[in-house]
Chimera marker file (.cmm) of the C-alpha trace (Angstrom):
<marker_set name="trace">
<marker id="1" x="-23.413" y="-44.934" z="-26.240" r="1" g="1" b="0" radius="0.5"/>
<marker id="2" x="-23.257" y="-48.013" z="-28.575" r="1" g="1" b="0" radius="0.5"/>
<marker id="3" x="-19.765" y="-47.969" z="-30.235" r="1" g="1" b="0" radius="0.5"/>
<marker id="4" x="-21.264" y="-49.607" z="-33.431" r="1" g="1" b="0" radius="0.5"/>
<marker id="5" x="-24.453" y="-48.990" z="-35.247" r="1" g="1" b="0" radius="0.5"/>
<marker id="6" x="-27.318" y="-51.270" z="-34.238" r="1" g="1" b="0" radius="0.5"/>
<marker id="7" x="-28.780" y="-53.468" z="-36.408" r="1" g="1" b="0" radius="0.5"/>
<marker id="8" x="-32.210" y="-53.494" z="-37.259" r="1" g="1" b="0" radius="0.5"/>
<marker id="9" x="-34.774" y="-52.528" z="-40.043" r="1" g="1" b="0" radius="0.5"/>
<marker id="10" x="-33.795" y="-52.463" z="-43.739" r="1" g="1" b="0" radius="0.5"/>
<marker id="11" x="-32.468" y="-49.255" z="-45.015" r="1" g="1" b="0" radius="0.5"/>
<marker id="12" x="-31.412" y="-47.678" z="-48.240" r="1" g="1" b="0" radius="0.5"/>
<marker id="13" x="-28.256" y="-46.858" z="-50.404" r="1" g="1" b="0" radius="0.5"/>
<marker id="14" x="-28.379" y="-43.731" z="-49.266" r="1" g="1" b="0" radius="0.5"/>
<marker id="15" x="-29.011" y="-44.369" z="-45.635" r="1" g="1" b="0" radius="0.5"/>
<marker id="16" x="-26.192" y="-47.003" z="-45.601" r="1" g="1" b="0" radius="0.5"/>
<marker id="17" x="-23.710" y="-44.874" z="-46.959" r="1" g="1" b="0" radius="0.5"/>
<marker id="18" x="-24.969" y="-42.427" z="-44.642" r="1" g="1" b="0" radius="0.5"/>
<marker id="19" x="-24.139" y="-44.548" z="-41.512" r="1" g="1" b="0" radius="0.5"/>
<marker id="20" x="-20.703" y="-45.490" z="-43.120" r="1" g="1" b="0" radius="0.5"/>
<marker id="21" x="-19.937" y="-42.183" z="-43.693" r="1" g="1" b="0" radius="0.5"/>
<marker id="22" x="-20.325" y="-41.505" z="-40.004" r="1" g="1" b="0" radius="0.5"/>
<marker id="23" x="-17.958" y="-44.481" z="-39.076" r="1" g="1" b="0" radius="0.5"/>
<marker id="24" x="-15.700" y="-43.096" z="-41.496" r="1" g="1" b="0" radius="0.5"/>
<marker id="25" x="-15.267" y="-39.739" z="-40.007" r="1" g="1" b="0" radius="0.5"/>
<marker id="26" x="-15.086" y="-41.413" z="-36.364" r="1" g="1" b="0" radius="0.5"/>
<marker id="27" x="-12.740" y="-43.173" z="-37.612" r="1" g="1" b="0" radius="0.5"/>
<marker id="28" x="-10.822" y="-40.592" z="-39.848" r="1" g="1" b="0" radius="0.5"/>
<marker id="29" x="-11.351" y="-38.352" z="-36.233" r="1" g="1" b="0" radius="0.5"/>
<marker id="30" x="-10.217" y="-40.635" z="-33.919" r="1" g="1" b="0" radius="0.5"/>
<marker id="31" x="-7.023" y="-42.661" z="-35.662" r="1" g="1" b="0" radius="0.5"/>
<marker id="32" x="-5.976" y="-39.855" z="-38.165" r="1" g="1" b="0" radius="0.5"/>
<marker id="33" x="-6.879" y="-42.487" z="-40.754" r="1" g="1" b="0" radius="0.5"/>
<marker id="34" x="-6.402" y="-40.682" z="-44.456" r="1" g="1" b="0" radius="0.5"/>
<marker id="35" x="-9.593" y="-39.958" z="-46.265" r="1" g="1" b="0" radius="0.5"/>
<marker id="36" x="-8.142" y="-42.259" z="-49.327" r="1" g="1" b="0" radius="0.5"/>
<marker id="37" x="-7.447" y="-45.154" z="-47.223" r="1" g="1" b="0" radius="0.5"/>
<marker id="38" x="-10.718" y="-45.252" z="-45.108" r="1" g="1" b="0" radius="0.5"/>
<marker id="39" x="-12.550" y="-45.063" z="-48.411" r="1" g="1" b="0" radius="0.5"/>
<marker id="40" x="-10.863" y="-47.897" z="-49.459" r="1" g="1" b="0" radius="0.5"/>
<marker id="41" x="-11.343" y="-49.967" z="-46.326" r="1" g="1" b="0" radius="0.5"/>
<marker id="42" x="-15.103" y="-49.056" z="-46.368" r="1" g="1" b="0" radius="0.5"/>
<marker id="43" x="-15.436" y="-50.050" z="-49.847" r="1" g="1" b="0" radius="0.5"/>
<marker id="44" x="-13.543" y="-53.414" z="-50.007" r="1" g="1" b="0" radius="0.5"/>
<marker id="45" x="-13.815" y="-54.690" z="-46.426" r="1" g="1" b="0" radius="0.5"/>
<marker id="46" x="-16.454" y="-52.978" z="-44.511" r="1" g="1" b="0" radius="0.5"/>
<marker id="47" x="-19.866" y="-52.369" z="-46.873" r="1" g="1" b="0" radius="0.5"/>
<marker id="48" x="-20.857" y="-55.499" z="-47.266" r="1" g="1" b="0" radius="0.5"/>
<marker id="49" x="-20.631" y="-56.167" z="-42.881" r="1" g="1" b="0" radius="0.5"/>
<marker id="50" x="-22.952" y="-53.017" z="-42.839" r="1" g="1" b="0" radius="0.5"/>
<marker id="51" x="-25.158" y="-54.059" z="-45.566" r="1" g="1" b="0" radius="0.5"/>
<marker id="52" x="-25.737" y="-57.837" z="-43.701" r="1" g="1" b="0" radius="0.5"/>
<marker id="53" x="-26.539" y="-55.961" z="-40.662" r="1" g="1" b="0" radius="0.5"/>
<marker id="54" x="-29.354" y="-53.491" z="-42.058" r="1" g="1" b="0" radius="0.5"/>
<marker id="55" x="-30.415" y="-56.419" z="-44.233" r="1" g="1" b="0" radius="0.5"/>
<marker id="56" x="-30.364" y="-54.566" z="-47.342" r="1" g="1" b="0" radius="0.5"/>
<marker id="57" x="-29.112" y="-54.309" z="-50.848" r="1" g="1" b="0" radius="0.5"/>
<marker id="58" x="-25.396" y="-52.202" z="-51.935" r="1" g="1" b="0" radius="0.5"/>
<marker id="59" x="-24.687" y="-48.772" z="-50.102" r="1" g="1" b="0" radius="0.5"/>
<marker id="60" x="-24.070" y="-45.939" z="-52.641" r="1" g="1" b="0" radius="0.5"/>
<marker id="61" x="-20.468" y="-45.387" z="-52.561" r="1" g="1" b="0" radius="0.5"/>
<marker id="62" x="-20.094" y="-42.768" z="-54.526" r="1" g="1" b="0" radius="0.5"/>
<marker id="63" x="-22.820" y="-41.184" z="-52.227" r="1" g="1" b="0" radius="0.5"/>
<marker id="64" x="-20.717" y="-42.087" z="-49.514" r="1" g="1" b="0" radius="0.5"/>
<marker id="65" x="-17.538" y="-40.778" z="-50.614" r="1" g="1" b="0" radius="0.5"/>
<marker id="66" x="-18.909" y="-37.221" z="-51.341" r="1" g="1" b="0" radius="0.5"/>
<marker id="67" x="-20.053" y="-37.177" z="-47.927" r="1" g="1" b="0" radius="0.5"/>
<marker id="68" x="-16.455" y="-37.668" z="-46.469" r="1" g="1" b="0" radius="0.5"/>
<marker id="69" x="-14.262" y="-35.684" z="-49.490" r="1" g="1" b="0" radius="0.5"/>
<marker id="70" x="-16.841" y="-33.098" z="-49.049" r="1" g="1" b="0" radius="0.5"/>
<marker id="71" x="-17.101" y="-33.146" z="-44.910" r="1" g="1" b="0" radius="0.5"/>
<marker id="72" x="-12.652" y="-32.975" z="-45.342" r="1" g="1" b="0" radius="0.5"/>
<marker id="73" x="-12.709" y="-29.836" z="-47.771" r="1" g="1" b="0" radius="0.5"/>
<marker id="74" x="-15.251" y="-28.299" z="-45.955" r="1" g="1" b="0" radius="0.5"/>
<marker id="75" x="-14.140" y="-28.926" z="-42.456" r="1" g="1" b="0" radius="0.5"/>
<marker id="76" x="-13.401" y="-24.961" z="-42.099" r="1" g="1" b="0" radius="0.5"/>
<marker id="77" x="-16.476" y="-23.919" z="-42.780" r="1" g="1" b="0" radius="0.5"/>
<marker id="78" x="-18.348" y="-27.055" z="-40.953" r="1" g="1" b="0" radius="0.5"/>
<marker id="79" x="-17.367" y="-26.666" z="-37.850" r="1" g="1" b="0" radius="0.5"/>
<marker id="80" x="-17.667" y="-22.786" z="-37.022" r="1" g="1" b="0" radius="0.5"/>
<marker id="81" x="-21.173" y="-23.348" z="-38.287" r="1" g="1" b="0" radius="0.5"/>
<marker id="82" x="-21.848" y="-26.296" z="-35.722" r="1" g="1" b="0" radius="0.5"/>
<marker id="83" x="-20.409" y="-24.468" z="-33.106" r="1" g="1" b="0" radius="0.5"/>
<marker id="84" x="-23.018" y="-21.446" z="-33.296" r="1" g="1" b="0" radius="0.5"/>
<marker id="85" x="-25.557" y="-23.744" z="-33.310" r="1" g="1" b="0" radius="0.5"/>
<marker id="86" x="-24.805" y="-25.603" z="-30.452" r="1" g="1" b="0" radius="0.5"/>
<marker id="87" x="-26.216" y="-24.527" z="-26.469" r="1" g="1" b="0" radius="0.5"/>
<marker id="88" x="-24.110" y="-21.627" z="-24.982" r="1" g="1" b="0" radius="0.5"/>
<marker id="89" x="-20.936" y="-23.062" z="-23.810" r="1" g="1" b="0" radius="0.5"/>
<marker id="90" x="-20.434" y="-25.778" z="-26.144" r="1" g="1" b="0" radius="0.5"/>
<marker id="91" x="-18.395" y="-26.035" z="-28.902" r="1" g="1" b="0" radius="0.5"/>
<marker id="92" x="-18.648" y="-29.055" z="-31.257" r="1" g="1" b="0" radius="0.5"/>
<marker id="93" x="-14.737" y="-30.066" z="-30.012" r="1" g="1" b="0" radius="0.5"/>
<marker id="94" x="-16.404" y="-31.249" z="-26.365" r="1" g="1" b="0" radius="0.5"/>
<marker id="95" x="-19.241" y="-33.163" z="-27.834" r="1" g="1" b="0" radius="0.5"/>
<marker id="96" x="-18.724" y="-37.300" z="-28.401" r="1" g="1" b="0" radius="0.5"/>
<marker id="97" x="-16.607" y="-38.307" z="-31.170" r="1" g="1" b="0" radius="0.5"/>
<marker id="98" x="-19.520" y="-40.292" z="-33.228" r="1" g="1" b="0" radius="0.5"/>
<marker id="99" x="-22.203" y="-36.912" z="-32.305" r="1" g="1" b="0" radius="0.5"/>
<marker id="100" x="-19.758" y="-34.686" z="-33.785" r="1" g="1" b="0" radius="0.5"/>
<marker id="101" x="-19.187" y="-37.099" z="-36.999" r="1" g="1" b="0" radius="0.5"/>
<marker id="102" x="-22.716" y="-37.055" z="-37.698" r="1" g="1" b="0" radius="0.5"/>
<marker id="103" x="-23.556" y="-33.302" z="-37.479" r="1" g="1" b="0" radius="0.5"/>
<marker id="104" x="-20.590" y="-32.790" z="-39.633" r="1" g="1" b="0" radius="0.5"/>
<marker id="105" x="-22.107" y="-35.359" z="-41.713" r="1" g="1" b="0" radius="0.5"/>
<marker id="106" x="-25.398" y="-33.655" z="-41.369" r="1" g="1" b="0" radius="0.5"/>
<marker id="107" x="-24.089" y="-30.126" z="-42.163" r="1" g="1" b="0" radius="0.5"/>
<marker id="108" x="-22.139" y="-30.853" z="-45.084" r="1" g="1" b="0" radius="0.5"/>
<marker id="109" x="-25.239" y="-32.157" z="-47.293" r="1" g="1" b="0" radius="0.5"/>
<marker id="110" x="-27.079" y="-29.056" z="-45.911" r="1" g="1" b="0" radius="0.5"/>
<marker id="111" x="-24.488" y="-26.599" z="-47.018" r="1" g="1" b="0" radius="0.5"/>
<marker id="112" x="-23.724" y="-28.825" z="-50.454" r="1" g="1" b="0" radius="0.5"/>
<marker id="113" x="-26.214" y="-31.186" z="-51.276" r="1" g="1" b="0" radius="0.5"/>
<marker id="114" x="-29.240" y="-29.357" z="-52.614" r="1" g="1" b="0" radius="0.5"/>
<marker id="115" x="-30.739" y="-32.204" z="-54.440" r="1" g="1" b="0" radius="0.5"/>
<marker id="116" x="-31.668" y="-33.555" z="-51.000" r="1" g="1" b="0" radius="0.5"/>
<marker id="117" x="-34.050" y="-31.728" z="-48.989" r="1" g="1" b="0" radius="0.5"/>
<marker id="118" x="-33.311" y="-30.087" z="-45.818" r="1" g="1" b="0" radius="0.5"/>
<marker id="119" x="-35.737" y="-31.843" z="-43.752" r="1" g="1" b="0" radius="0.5"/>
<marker id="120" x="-34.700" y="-35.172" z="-45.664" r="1" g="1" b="0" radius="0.5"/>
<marker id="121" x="-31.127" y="-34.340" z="-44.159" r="1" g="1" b="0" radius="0.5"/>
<marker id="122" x="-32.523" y="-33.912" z="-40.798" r="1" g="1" b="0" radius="0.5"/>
<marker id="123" x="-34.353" y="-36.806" z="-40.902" r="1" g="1" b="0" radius="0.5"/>
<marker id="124" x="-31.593" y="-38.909" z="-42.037" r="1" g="1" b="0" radius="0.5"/>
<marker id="125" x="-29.095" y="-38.040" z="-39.378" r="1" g="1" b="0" radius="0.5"/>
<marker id="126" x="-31.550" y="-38.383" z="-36.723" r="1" g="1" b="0" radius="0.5"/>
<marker id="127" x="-31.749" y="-42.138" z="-37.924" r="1" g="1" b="0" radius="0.5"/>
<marker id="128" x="-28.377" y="-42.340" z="-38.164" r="1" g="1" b="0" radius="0.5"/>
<marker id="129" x="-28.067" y="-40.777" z="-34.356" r="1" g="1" b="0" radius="0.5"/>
<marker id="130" x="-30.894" y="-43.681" z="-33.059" r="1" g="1" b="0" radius="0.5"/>
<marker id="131" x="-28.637" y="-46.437" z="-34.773" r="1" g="1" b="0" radius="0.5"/>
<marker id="132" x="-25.705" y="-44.981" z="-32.419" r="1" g="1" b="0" radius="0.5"/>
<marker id="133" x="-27.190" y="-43.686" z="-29.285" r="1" g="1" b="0" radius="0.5"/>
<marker id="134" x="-30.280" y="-44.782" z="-26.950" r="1" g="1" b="0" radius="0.5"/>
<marker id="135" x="-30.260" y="-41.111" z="-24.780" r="1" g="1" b="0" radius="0.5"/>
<marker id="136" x="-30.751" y="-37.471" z="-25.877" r="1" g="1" b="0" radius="0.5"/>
<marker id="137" x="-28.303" y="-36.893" z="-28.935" r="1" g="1" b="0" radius="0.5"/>
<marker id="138" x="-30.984" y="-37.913" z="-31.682" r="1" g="1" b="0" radius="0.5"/>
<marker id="139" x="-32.757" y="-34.679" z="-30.168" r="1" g="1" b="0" radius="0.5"/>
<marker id="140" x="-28.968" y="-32.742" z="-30.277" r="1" g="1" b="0" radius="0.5"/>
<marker id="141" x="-29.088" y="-33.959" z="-34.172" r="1" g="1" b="0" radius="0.5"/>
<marker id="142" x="-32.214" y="-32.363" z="-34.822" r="1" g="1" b="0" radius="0.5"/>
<marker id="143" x="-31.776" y="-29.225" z="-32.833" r="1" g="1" b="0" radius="0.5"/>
<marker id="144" x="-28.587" y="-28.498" z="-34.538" r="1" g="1" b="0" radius="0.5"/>
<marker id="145" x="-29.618" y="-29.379" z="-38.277" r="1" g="1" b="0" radius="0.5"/>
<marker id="146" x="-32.929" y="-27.836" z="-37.797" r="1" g="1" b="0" radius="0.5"/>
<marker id="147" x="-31.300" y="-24.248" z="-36.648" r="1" g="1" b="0" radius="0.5"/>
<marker id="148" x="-28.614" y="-24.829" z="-39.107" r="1" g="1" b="0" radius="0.5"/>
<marker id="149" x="-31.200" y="-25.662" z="-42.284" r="1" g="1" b="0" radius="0.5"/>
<marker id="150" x="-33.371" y="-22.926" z="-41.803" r="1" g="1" b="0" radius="0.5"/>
<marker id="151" x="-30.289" y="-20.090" z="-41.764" r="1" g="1" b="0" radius="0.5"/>
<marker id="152" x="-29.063" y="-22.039" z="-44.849" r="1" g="1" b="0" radius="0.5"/>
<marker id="153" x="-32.070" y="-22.888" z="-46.857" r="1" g="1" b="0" radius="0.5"/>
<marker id="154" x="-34.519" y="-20.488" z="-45.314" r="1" g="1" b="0" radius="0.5"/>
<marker id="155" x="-37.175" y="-20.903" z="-48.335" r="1" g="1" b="0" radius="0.5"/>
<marker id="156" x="-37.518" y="-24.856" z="-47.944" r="1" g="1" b="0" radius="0.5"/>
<marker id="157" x="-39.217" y="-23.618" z="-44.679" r="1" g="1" b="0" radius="0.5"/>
<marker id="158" x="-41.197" y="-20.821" z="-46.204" r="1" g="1" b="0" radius="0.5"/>
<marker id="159" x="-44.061" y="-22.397" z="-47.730" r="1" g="1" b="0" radius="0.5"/>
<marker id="160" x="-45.264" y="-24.693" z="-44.567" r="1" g="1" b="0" radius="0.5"/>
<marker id="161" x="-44.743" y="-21.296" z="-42.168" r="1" g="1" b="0" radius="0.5"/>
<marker id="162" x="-47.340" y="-19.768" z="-44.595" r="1" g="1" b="0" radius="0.5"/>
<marker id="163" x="-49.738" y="-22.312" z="-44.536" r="1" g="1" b="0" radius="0.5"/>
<marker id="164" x="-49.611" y="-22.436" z="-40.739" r="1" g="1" b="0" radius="0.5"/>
<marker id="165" x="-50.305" y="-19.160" z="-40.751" r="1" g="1" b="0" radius="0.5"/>
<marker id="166" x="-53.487" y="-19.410" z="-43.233" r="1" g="1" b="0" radius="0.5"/>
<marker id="167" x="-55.163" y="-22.328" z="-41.431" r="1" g="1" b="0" radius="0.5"/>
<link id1="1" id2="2" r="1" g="1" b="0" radius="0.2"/>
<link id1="2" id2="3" r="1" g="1" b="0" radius="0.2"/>
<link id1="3" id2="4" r="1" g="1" b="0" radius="0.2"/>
<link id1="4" id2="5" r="1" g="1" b="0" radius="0.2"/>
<link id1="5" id2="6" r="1" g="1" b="0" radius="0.2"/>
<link id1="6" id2="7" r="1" g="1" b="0" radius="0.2"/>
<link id1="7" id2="8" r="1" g="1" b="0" radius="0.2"/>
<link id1="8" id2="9" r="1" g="1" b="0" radius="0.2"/>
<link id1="9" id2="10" r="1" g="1" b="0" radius="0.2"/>
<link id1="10" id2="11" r="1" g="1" b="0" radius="0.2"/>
<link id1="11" id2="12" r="1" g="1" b="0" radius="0.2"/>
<link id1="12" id2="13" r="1" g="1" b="0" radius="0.2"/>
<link id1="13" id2="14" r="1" g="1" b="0" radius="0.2"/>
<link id1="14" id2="15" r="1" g="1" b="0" radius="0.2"/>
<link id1="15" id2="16" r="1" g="1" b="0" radius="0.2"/>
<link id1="16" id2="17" r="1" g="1" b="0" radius="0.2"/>
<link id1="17" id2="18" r="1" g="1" b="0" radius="0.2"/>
<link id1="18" id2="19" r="1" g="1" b="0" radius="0.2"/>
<link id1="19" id2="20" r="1" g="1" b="0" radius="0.2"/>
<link id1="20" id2="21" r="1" g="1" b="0" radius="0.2"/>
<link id1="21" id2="22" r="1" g="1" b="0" radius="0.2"/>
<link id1="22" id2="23" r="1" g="1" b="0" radius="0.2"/>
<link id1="23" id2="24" r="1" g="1" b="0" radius="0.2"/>
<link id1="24" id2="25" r="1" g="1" b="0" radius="0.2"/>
<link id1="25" id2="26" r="1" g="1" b="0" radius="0.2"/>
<link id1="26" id2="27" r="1" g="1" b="0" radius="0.2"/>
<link id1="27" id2="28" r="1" g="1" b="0" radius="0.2"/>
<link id1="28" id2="29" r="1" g="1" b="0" radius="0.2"/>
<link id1="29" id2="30" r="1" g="1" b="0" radius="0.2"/>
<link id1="30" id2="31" r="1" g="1" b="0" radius="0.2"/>
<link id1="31" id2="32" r="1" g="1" b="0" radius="0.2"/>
<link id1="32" id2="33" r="1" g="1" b="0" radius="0.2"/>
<link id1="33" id2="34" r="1" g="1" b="0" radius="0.2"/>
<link id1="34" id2="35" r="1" g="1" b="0" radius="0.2"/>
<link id1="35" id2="36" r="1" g="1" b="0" radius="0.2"/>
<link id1="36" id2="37" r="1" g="1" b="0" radius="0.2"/>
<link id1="37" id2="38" r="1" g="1" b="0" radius="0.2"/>
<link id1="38" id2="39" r="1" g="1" b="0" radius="0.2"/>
<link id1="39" id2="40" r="1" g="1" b="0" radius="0.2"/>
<link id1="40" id2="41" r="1" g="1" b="0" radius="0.2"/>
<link id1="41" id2="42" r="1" g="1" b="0" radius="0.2"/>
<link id1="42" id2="43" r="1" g="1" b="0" radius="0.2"/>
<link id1="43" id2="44" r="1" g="1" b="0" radius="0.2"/>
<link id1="44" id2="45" r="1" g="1" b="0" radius="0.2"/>
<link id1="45" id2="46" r="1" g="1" b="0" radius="0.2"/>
<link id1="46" id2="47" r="1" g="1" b="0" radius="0.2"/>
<link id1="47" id2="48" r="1" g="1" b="0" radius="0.2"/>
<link id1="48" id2="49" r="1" g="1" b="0" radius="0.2"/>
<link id1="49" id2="50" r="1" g="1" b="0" radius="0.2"/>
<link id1="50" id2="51" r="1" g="1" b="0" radius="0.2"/>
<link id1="51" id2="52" r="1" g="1" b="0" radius="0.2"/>
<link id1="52" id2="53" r="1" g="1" b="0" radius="0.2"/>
<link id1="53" id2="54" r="1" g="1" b="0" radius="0.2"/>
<link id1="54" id2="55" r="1" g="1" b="0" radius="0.2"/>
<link id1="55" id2="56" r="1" g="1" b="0" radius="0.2"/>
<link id1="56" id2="57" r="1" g="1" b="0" radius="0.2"/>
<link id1="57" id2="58" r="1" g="1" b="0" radius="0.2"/>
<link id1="58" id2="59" r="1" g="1" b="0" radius="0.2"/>
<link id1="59" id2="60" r="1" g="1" b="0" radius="0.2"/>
<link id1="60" id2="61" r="1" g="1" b="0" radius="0.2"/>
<link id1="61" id2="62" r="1" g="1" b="0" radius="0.2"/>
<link id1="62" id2="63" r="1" g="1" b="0" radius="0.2"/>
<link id1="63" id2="64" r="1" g="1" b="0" radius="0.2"/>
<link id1="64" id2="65" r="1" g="1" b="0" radius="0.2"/>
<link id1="65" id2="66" r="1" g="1" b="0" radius="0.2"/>
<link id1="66" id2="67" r="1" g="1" b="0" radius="0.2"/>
<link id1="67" id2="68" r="1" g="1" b="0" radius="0.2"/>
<link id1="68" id2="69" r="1" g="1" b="0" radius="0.2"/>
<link id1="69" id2="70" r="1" g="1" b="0" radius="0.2"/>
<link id1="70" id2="71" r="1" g="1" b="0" radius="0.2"/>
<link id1="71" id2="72" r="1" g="1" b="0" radius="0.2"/>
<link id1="72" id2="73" r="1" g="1" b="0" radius="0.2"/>
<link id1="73" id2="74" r="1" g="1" b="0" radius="0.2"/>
<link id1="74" id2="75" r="1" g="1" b="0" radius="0.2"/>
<link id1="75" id2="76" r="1" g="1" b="0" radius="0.2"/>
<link id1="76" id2="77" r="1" g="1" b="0" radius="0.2"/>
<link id1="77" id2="78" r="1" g="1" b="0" radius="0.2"/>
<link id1="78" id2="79" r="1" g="1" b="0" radius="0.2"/>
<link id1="79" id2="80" r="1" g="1" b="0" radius="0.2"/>
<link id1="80" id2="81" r="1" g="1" b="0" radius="0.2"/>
<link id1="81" id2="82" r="1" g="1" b="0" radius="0.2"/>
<link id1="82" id2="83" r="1" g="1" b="0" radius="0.2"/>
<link id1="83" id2="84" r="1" g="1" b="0" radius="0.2"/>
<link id1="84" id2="85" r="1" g="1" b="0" radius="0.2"/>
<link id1="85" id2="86" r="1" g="1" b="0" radius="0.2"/>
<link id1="86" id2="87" r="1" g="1" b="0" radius="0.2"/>
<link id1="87" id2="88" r="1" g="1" b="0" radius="0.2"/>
<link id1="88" id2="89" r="1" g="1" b="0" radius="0.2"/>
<link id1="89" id2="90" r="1" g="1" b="0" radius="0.2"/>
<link id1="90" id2="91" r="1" g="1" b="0" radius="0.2"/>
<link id1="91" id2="92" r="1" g="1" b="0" radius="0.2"/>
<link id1="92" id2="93" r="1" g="1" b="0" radius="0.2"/>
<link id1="93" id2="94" r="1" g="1" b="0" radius="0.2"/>
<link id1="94" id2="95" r="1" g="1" b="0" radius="0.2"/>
<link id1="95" id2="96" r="1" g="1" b="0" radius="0.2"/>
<link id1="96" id2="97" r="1" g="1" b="0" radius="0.2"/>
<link id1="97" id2="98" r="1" g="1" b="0" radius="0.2"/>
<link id1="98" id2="99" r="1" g="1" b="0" radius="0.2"/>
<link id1="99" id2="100" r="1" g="1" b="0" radius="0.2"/>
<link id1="100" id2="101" r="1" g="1" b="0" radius="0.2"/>
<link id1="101" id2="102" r="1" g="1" b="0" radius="0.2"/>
<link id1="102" id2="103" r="1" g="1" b="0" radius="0.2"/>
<link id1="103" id2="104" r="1" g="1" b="0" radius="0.2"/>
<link id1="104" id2="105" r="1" g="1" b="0" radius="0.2"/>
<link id1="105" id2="106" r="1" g="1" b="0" radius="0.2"/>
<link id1="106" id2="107" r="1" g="1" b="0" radius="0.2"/>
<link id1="107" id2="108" r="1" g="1" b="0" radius="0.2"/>
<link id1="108" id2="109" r="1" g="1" b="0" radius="0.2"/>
<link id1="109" id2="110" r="1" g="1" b="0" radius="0.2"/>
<link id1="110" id2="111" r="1" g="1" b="0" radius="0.2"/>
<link id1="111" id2="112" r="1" g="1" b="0" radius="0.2"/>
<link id1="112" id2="113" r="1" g="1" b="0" radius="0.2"/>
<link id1="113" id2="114" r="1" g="1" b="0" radius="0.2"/>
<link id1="114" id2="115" r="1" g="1" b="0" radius="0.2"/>
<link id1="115" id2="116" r="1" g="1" b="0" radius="0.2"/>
<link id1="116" id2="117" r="1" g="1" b="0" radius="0.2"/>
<link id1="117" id2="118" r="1" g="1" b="0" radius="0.2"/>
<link id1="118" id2="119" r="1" g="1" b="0" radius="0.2"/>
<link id1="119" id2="120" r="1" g="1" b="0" radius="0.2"/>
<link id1="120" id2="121" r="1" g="1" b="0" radius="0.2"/>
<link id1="121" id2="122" r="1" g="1" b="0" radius="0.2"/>
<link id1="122" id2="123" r="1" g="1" b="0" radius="0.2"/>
<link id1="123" id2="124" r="1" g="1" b="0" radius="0.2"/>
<link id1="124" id2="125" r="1" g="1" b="0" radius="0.2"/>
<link id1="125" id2="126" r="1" g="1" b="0" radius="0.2"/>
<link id1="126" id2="127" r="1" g="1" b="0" radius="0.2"/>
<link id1="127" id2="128" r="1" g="1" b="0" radius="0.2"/>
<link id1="128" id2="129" r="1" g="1" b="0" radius="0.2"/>
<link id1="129" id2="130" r="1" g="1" b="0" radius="0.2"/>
<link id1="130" id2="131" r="1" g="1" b="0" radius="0.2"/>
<link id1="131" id2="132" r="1" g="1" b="0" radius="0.2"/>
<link id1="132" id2="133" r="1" g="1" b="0" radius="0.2"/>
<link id1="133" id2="134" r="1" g="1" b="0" radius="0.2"/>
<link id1="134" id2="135" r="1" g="1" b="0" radius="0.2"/>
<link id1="135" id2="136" r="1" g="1" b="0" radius="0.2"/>
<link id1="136" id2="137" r="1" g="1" b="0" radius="0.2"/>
<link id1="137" id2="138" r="1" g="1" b="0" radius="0.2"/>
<link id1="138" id2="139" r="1" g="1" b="0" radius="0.2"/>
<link id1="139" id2="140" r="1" g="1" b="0" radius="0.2"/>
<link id1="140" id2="141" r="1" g="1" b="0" radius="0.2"/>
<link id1="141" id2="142" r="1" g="1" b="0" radius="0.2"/>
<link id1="142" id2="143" r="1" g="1" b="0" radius="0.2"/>
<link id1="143" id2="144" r="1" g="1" b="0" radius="0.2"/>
<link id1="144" id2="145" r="1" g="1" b="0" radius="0.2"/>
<link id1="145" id2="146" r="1" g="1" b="0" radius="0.2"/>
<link id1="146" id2="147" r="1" g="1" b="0" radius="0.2"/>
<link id1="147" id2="148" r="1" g="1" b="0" radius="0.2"/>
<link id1="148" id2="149" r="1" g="1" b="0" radius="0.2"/>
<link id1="149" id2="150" r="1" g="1" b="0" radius="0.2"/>
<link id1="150" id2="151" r="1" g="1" b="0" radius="0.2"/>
<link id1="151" id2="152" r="1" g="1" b="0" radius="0.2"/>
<link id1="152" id2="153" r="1" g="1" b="0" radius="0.2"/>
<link id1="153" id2="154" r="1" g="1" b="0" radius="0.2"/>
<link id1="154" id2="155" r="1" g="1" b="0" radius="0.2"/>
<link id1="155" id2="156" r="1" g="1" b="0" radius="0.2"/>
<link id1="156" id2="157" r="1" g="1" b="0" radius="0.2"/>
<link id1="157" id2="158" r="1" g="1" b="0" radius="0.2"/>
<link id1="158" id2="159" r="1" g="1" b="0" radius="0.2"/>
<link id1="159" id2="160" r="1" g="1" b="0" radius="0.2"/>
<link id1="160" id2="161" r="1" g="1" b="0" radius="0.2"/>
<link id1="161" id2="162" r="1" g="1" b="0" radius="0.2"/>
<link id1="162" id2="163" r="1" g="1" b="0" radius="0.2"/>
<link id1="163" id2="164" r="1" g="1" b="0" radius="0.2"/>
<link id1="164" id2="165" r="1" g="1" b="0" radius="0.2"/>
<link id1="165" id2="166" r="1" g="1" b="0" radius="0.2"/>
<link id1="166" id2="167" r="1" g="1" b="0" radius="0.2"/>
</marker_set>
């Protein structure tokens, strides 16, 4: 596992504050960091390292900071939800640190954020998973969010299950 995101291709506000969000909740996870301070830190110090690195434009901060105030009040909720999604045996509390910030990541927009679409979300955090890891966990991400999406927003799926079925 790479302990920072890679660099690479230009991304969006969105996808930035995506990938900061991420290193947020590591961070929050890992050094009981308060959600008010690691905001901060992002937002003065650390934004502008991530944005040189993707070679893009500003991350959406406010996009950013709903992810983490929203992945911190629904934390409750979040996890349970991960955990019955994950392989028999597993609950989200053995998986890696930086694979368990980005499915919460991932699950809070799906349970919240209903302007973006489900398989946008999925999409997303599989990105997010390839800046991070080089082995199996992009396919984890997708697994989980994909089961997860379709019990939450079952009628974003409807309409390409029915023209499967027509063709």
């Amino acid at each position: 596992m790479n302990t920072r995101a890679k660099g690479g291709s230009a991304r969006g506000a969105r996808s930035l504050a995506r990938i900061a969000a991420v290193q947020a909740l590591y961070q929050m996870d890992m050094a009981g960091t308060d959600l008010n301070d690691v905001i901060r830190e992002f937002e003065t110090l650390r934004f502008a390292a991530t944005e040189q690195a993707a070679g893009t434009g500003e991350t959406d901060a406010q996009f950013f900071a709903d992810i983490l105030r929203g992945v911190v009040r629904r934390q409750r909720d979040i996890d349970p939800a991960i955990d019955e999604q994950l392989a028999t045996g597993w609950r989200l509390i053995r998986v890696d640190s930086i694979l368990r910030a980005i499915l919460r990541g991932g699950a809070f927009e799906l349970m919240e954020r209903r302007d973006v679409p489900a398989r946008v979300v999925i999409n997303e955090y599989i990105e997010v998973a390839h800046a991070f890891f080089d082995g199996d966990e992009p396919k984890v991400v997708n697994g989980v969010l994909d089961r997860m999406a379709r019990r939450l927003r079952p009628k974003e799926f409807e309409s390409r299950a029915a023209d499967a079925t027509e063709s």
